[in-house]
Every structure is written in C-alpha cells, then in structure tokens.
LOLOSE-879015 format. One line per 3 residues: number of its first residue (from 1); their letters; for each residue x, y, z of C-alpha. Coordinates in steps of 0.25 Angstrom, whole numbers. Layout:
NUM) a) X:Y:Z | ...
***
This chain:
1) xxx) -276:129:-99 | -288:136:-92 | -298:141:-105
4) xxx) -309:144:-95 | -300:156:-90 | -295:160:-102
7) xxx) -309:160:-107 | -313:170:-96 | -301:179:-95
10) xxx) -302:180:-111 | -316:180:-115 | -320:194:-112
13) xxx) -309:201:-120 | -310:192:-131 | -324:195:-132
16) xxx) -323:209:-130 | -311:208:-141 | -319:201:-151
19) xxx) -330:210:-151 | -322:222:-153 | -315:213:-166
22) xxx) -329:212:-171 | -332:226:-168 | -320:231:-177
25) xxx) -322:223:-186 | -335:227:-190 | -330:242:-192
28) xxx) -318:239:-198 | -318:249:-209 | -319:261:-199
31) xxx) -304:266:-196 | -297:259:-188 | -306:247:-188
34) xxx) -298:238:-196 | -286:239:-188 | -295:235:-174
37) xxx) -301:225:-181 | -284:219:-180 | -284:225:-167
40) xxx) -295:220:-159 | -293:207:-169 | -276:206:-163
43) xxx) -280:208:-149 | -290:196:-151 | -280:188:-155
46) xxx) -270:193:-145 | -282:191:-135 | -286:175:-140
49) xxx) -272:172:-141 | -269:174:-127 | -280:167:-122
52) xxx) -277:154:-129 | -263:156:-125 | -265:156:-110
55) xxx) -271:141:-112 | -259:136:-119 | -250:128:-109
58) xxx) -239:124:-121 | -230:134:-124 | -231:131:-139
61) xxx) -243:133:-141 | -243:145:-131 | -234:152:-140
64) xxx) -242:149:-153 | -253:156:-148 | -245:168:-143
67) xxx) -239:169:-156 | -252:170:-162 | -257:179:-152
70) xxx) -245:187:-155 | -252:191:-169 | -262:199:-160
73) xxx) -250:205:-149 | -241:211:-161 | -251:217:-170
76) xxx) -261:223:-160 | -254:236:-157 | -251:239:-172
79) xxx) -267:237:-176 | -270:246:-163 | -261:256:-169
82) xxx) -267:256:-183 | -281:256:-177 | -277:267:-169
85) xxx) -273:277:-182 | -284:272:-189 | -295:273:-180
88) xxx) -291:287:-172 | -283:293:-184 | -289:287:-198
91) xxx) -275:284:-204 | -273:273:-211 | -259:267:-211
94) xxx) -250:262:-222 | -248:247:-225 | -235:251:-224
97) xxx) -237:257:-211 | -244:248:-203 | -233:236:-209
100) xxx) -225:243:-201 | -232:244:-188 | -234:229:-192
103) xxx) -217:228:-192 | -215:223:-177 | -228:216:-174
106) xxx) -224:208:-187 | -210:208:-182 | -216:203:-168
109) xxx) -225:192:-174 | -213:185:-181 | -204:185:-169
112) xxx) -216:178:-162 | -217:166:-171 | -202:166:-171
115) xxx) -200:168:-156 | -194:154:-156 | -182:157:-165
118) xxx) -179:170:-158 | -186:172:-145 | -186:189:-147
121) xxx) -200:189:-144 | -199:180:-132 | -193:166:-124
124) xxx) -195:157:-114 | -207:157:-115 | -216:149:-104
127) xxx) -230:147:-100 | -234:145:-85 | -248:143:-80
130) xxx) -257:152:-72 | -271:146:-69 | -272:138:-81
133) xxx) -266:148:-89 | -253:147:-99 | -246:160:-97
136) xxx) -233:164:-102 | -219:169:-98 | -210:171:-108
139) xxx) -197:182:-111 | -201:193:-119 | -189:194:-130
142) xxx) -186:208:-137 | -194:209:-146 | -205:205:-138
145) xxx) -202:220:-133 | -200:227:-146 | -216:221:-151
148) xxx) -221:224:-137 | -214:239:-137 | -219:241:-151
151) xxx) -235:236:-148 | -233:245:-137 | -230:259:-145
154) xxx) -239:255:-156 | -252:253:-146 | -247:266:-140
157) xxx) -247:273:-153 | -262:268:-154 | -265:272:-141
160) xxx) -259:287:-143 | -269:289:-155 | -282:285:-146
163) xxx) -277:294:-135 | -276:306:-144 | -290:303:-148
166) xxx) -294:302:-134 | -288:317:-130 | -292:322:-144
169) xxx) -303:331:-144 | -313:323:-150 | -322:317:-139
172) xxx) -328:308:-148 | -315:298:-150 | -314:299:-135
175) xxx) -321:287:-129 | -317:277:-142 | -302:283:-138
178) xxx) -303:277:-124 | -310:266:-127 | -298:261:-137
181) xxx) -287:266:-127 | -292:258:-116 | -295:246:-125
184) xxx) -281:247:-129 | -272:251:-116 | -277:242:-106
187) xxx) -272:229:-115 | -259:236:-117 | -258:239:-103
190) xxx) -258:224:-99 | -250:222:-109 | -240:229:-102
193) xxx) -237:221:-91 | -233:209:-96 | -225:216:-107
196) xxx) -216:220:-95 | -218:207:-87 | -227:213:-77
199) xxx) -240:205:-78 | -246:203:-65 | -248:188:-69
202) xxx) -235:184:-77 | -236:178:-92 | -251:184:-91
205) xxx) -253:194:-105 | -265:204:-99 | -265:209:-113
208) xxx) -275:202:-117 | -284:205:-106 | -284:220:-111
211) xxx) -291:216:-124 | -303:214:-115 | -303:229:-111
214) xxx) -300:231:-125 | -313:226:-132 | -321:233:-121
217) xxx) -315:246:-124 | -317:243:-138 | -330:238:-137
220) xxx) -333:250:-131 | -327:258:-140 | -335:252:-152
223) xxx) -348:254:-143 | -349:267:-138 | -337:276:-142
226) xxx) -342:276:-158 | -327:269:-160 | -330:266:-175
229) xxx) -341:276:-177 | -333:288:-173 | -320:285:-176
232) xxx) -307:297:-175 | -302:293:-187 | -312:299:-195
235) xxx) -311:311:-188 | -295:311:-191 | -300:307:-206
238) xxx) -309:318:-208 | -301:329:-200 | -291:325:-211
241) xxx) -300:324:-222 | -305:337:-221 | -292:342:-219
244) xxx) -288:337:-234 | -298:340:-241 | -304:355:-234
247) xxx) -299:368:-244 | -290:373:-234 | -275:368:-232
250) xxx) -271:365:-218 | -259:363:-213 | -254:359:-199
253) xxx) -239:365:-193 | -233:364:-179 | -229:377:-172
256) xxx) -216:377:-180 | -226:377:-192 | -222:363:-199
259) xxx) -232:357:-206 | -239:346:-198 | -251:343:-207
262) xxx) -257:348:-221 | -270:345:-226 | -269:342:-242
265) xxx) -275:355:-246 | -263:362:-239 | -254:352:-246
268) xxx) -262:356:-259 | -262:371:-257 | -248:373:-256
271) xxx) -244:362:-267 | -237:352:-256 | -235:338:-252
274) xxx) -241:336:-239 | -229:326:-235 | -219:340:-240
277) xxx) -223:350:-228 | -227:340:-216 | -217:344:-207
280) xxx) -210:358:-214 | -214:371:-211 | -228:376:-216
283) xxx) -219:385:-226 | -216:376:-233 | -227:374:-240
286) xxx) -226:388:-247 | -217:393:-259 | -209:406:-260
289) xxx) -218:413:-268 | -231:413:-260 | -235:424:-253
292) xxx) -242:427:-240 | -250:438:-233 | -252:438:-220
295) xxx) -268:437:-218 | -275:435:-204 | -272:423:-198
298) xxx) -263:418:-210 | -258:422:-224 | -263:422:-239
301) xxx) -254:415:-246 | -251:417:-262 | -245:407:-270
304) xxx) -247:401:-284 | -258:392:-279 | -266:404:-276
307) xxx) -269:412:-262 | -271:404:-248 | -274:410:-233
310) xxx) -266:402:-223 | -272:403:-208 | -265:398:-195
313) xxx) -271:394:-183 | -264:387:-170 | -265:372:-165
316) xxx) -266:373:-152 | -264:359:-143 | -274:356:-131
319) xxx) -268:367:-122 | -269:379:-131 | -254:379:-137
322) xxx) -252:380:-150 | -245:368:-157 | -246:371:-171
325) xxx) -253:378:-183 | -264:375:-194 | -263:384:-208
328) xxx) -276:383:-217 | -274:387:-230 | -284:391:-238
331) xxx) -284:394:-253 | -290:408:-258 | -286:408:-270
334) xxx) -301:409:-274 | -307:418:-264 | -296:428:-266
337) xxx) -300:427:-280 | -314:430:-279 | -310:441:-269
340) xxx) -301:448:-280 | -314:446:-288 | -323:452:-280
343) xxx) -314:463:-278 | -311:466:-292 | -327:466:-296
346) xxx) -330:474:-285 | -320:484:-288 | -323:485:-305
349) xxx) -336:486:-303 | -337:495:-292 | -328:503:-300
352) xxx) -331:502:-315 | -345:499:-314 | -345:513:-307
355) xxx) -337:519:-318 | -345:514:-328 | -360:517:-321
358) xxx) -354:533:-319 | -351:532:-335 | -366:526:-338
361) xxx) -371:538:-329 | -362:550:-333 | -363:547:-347
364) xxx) -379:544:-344 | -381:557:-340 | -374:564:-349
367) xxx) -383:558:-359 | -394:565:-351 | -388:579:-353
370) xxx) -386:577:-366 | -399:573:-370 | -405:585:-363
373) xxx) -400:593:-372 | -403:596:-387 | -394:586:-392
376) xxx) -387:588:-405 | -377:579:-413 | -365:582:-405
379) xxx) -374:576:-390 | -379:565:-399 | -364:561:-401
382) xxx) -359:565:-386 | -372:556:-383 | -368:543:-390
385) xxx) -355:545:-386 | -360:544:-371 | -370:533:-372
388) xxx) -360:526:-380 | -351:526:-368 | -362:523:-358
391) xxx) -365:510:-365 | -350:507:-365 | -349:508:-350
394) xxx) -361:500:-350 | -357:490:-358 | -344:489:-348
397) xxx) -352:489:-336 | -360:475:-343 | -345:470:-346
400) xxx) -342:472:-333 | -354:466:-326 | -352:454:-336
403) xxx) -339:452:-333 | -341:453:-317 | -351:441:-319
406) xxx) -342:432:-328 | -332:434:-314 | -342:431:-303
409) xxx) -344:417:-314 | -329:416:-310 | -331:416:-296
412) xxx) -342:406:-298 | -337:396:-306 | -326:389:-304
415) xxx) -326:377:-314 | -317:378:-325 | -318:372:-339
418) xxx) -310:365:-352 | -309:374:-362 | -305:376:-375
421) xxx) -296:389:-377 | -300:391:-393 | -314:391:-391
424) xxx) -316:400:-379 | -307:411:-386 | -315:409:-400
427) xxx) -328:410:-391 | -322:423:-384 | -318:429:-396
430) xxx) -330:427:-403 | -337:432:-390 | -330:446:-393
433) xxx) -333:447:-410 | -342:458:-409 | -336:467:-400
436) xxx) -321:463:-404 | -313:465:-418 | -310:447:-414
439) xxx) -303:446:-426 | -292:451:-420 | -291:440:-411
442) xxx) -282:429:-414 | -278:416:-409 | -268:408:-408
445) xxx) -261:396:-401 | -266:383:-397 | -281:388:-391
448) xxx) -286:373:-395 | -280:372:-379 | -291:368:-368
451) xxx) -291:375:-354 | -297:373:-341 | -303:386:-337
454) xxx) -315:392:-332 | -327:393:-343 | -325:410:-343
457) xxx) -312:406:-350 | -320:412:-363 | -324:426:-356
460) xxx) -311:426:-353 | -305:427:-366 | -317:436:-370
463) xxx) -310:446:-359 | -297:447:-364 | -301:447:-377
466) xxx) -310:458:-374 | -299:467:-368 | -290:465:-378
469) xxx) -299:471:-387 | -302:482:-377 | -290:487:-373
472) xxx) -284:488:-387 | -286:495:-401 | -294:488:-412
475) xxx) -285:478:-420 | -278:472:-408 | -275:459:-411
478) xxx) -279:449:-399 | -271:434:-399 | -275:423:-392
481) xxx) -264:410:-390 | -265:399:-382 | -251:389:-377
484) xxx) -252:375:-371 | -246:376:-357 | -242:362:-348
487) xxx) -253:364:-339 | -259:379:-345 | -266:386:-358
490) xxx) -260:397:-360 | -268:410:-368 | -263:422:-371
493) xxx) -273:432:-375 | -265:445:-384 | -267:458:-391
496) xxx) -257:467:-396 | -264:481:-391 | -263:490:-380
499) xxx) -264:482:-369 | -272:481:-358 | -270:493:-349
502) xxx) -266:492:-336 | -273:497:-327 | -282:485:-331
505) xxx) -271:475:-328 | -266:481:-315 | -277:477:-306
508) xxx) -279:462:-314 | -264:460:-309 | -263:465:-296
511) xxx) -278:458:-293 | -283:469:-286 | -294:480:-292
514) xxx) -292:495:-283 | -297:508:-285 | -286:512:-294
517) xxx) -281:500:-300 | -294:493:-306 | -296:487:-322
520) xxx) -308:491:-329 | -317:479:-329 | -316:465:-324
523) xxx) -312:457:-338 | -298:454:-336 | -301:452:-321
526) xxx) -310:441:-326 | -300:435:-335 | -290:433:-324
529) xxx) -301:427:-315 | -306:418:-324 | -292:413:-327
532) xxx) -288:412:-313 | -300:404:-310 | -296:393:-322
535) xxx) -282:391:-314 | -275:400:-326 | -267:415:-326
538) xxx) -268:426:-333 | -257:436:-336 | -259:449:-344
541) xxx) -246:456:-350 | -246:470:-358 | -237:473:-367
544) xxx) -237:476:-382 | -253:470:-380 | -259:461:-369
547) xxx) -256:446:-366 | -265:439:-358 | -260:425:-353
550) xxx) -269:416:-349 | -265:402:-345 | -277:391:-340
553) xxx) -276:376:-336 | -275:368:-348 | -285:357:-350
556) xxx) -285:343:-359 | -298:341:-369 | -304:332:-358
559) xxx) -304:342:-348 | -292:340:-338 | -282:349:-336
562) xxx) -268:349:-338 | -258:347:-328 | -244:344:-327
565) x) -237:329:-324
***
C-alpha cells in the first residue's frame, strides 16, 4: 500500500470534483442540473473507487471495490447523455425512455457482480505492484466490449449536442460549450488506451485522472461562462414556446416539401394531428375543396375554416444553399371581413347618400320655385307632395347613417352573449309596433331555445322583420320558427309576399358591391355580418315569399355552448 501516493495523485481531482457536486447541486432545479448532479456524483465514485482500489494488495477485496466502482463506470455516459438533452436542448425524456438508455448499464452491472459464474466481463484476473501500488491485469470478456462500445456512442451522442452548440450561432453558449467538451473529452481520451491495451504503464486506469481536468473545466464553467445563469435550453424552450402559441401557423418541409416540423397552430388551422403530417408532403394537409390563388410570395387559401395567406421563404445552410422551406400561415378570415366592410360602406354611402342628398336638393329647390309664385290649391298639393318626399329620403338617409354605426359596433366588439331566442324576437317585434301592422307576425317552434350570439342578435331580427314588411304589400303574413339542431338553433324568418328583389340579393351573395351591382342600404349586409361574427350562416331563398335561414351556435342555460361527443 502506499496511501501517501495515492493521496497526492488523487486529492486534486477529488477536490475539484467535489466542489463541482456541490456546485450542481445547489442549482439542481435548472435544466439539466439534476442529471449533473448524478454525473459529477458517478464520476466521484468512479474517482474514490479507484483510489482505494489501488491500495488493495488482495484480490478479494480488489474486486469488491471494483465492483462498486463499477456503479460509477456504467452509468456515467448515460447521465451525460440525459444532461446533455437537458441542459442544450430542454427536453425531458420519458421514464420509459431513459429505462432504456439504463438497459445495458443495468445489464452490465449484473454481469459484474456475477462475473464469477460466467466470466463475460472479465477473468484472470491478477494484481502486480508498481511502487507500492496494486494495479490490475485481467482479460477483458465480451461483454466487457459491448458496455465499453455502448458508453462509447452514448458519451459521443453527448458530446455531438455541445459541439452543435459550439458552432451554432449564438456566441453566448460558446465558452460553457468548451468548457463541457473539454471537461468531458480528455477523461475519455485516457480512457482509451487502456480500453485497447495500450497504457503506457500497464494495468494503470488514466481515467480517473481526467476527472481532474473535469472539475477544472466545470468549475470554470460555473464561474465565468454563466453556465447555470444562461442556459440554451431555455433558448430551445422559448424558441419553441413561441412557436406554439404565436397566431401564425409554421410549418418546416425539406426541399422535396415533406413536413419536418409544425408549430400547434399549423396543426390547429388545418384540423391535423401533428404526429399525421411529420414526414408526408405539405399537401397533405389540405382537402379537395379548398381553393388557392396565387398571391405574391404565397397563396390565399379558402376552406371551411375560413381564408388563410400562406408565404414561403427559403432555409438556407451556412454556405448559402437552400436545404428546405418554412410556410407561415396566417388566418384572415377577419381582416378580409373588415375589408369587405369597409368596401361595402364606402360604396352605399358614397353612392346612396348622394342619391339621396340630390333628392333633398332637387326637390328643395323645386319648393323654391313653387313658393315664388302665387300659390293656389293644386301648388299646395304638388308641395306636400315634395316635401313629403324629401323627409322620406331623410329619414333613409338617418336609417342609413344608423345602420352604418350598428356595423362599425360589429367591428368593434367581438364578445358574443347567451341569449334567449323568445325574448329578443318579442323585443324586436315590439321595437317595430308603431311603424309595422305586427299583428301579422307570427311565431312558432321552440323559441324557448338559447343561443350564443353577439348582443346585436336583437337589431337583427328588427332588419328582417323590417324588410319583410317593406318589400311586400300590407297583409303579409311574417313567421318566425325555431328547431333544435346537434350543435345549432336554427330560425327561419318567412313571409308569403313578393319577395325580396333581386337586385338586392345579388351583391349580398356574391360579397362584392360595384357600380352596377349594389343593394339599397346596408340592413341585410348587417344581418349577415352580425350572423357571421356569432359563428352562424345565413341563407335567403325566393320563391313563392322569402326564407331567411339562420343557424347560430346553441348554448345551455348556464352559458356553455353545445358541442358534439
């Protein structure tokens, strides 16, 4: 034995090694910092192991504590591994998982307490002395090689992971990236040699050595490279988090355009399973029906869910060639709403606020000449007539101007409400007693039903009521039924008259406004906004009468909305 040897030649690195246990250990809730904690914790044991082992003359007790030390040898380049993802990447492996990156160094641990019965880990196994000191020779067996193969790829796996933070392009990972690799390759480079037989002094382990260089490079790691301060992984966490949770869907295809990576927004979009398209082509994420124009950098694509914009740019690698493609897809559903609304109250009011403002003035100054005559009975009538006809276009022009602020409230608000289907159409019908012969409004089906919808739902009604009225003779009878849907109310608002023309329906339908193809006010184009805003439809047929179809989202008493198992 020669303590006074081993004491120098392993004091340092114990030390050094200790220190970065404690180090660890303190910040163990940061990523990664569990797993060093095992780490630095292994390679202590490894370390200690060793150092009593090369005092111990009988081969007994040799083995004992090279069977304990084994505990340390076997499980260290798994827990670099698992620190490794951690620490750079921010994953977190499976139980599952890591029990089977735990297979062989279980496997390997068996065998080694067991080596008597089998010898597969290794035999003849001897000790010689060299200054005082028990060093061993033995014949590795095959399994030896398999655990030694295996601690091999999985500390180079490790490794892999800090060097692509090192020649990433974030400079502030790139000191702690050396500083690990260092710390880690120089034991594993001593271990080599005697792997292979090659030690310059044979039956010497130089292993154990290298944790010296490793608690120095970790110790300066923990001092001067921010290691648990700045740490990559929450770089990787947060690129990702924002990826997840911004509006825009992103997927990531190769140059063939297979689907490498979707954030859960793209996956939500186009009503997919992120596990269903990693790996198939971008296309199949659409259906048959949707539709796509070409738009400059991309395409507007139409499909039930609504309109989207898809862009493409280029991945290119560190030398300028393109590996890949990124699409964002944005949905503008809404902004091509508020585009069509702007559209359409720019054009009716331009258009029939001028009609009307030429009615007010013609008729105005026909008054003018009339009055500057003598006036007799027949004027008198002729001027009625005209003034009544100037405070119709008036009164146009304020329903008009009323209705154009109920929409800008749509484009505003966006909160939709439970409601009761009876008592808004009793409040618009009784909104519209003195103007409108209501009696002849009847109702019928379950309107008890509740909806979610936005709190206009009631001027709604007041429109199509109105129009009903409007477009047909006096008499006309107006129904109004509700039906219980899975997931929908669905109203039906009809009247046995005329119809409503259709010139006024043309432009509703086709959901443009031009200079020959325009309605007469904004009501029905309010009706189908509002609608469209409380996730409903609307559908107007003309036949012997209109039928206007409404269906809105169905809501319990208690406020939540229906949906299907």
């Amino acid at each position: 034995m020669n303590f006074g040897v081993t004491a120098v030649l392993f004091a340092p690195p114990i030390v050094a090694l200790s220190y970065v246990v404690v180090m660890a250990f303190r910040r163990r809730s940061a990523p990664g910092g569990r797993y060093l904690v095992y780490l630095t914790g292994s390679n202590l044991l490894w370390l200690c192991g060793y150092a009593v082992q090369l005092n111990l003359q009988v081969p007994k007790w040799n083995i004992l504590v090279a069977q304990i030390e084994f505990f340390g040898v076997a499980t260290s380049p798994v827990l670099f591994l698992l620190f490794a993802v951690r620490y750079t990447q921010g994953y977190s492996l499976s139980r599952r998982q890591e029990a089977g990156l735990f297979l062989i160094p279980a496997v390997t641990l068996v065998l080694v307490w067991t080596n008597p019965l089998h010898g597969l880990m290794w035999s003849d196994y001897q000790i010689r002395g060299w200054y005082g000191l028990a060093l061993t020779q033995r014949q590795f067996g095959p399994w030896f090689f398999v655990h030694g193969v295996y601690s091999y790829l999985t500390f180079l796996a490790g490794v892999m992971l800090f060097v692509n933070l090192l020649m990433g392009r974030n400079f502030l990972f790139r000191r702690q990236a050396v500083a690990i690799l260092i710390g880690t390759l120089i034991p594993l480079s001593l271990a080599t040699p005697f792997l292979l037989g090659l030690s310059p002094i044979s039956g010497l382990d130089l292993t154990p050595f290298g944790f010296a260089v490793m608690g120095l490079a970790f110790g300066y790691a923990f001092f001067n490279t921010e290691f648990y301060d700045v740490v990559p992984a929450i770089k990787t966490i947060g690129w990702e988090s924002v990826a997840d949770e911004i509006d825009s869907g992103i997927l990531v295809t190769d140059m063939e355009t297979k689907v490498i990576e979707a954030n859960r927004t793209a996956c939500r979009m186009f009503g997919v399973d992120w596990s269903d398209i990693i790996g198939r082509p971008i296309t199949a994420i659409f259906r048959d029906n949707d539709s796509f124009t070409q738009v400059n950098n991309g395409y507007e694509i139409v499909r039930d869910e609504g309109i989207f914009e898809m862009q493409t740019t280029s991945i290119r690698d560190g030398r300028g060639e393109r590996i890949g493609f990124t699409f964002t897809v944005v949905n503008v559903t809404d902004r091509r709403q508020r585009e069509q609304q702007l559209q359409v109250l720019n054009r009716v009011l331009r258009h029939n606020l001028r009609n009307k403002a030429m009615v007010l003035t013609g008729n105005a100054e026909r008054i003018e000449t009339i009055t500057d005559v003598q006036a007799n009975d027949d004027r008198l009538s002729e001027i009625n007539g005209l003034a009544t006809s100037v405070v119709d276009a008036a009164e146009r022009i304020s329903e008009m101007s009323n209705t154009a602020r109920e929409i800008d409230g749509i484009i505003q608000e966006s909160s939709l409400v439970v409601q009761n289907l009876t008592e808004v159409v009793e409040s618009s019908i009784t909104s519209l007693e003195e103007t409108h012969e209501t009696e002849n409004i009847r109702i019928d089906g379950n309107c008890e039903l509740a909806v979610r919808a936005s709190p206009r739902l009631e001027q709604v009604f007041v429109h199509l009521l109105r129009n009903a009225f409007e477009h047909n003779p006096s008499g006309t009878t107006i129904s109004v039924r509700a039906f219980e849907r899975e997931e929908t109310v669905e109203i039906e608002i009809e009247d046995d008259g005329s119809g409503i023309p259709e010139h006024e329906l043309e432009p509703l339908e086709s959901g443009v406004e031009t200079a020959l193809n325009h309605g007469s006010g904004l009501g029905l184009w309010f009706v189908r906004w509002t609608v469209e805003t409380s996730n409903g439809s609307i559908d107007i047929e003309v036949d012997d009468g209109t039928t206007v179809t409404l269906r809105l989202p169905r809501a319990n008493p208690d406020g939540t909305t229906e949906t299907s198992e």
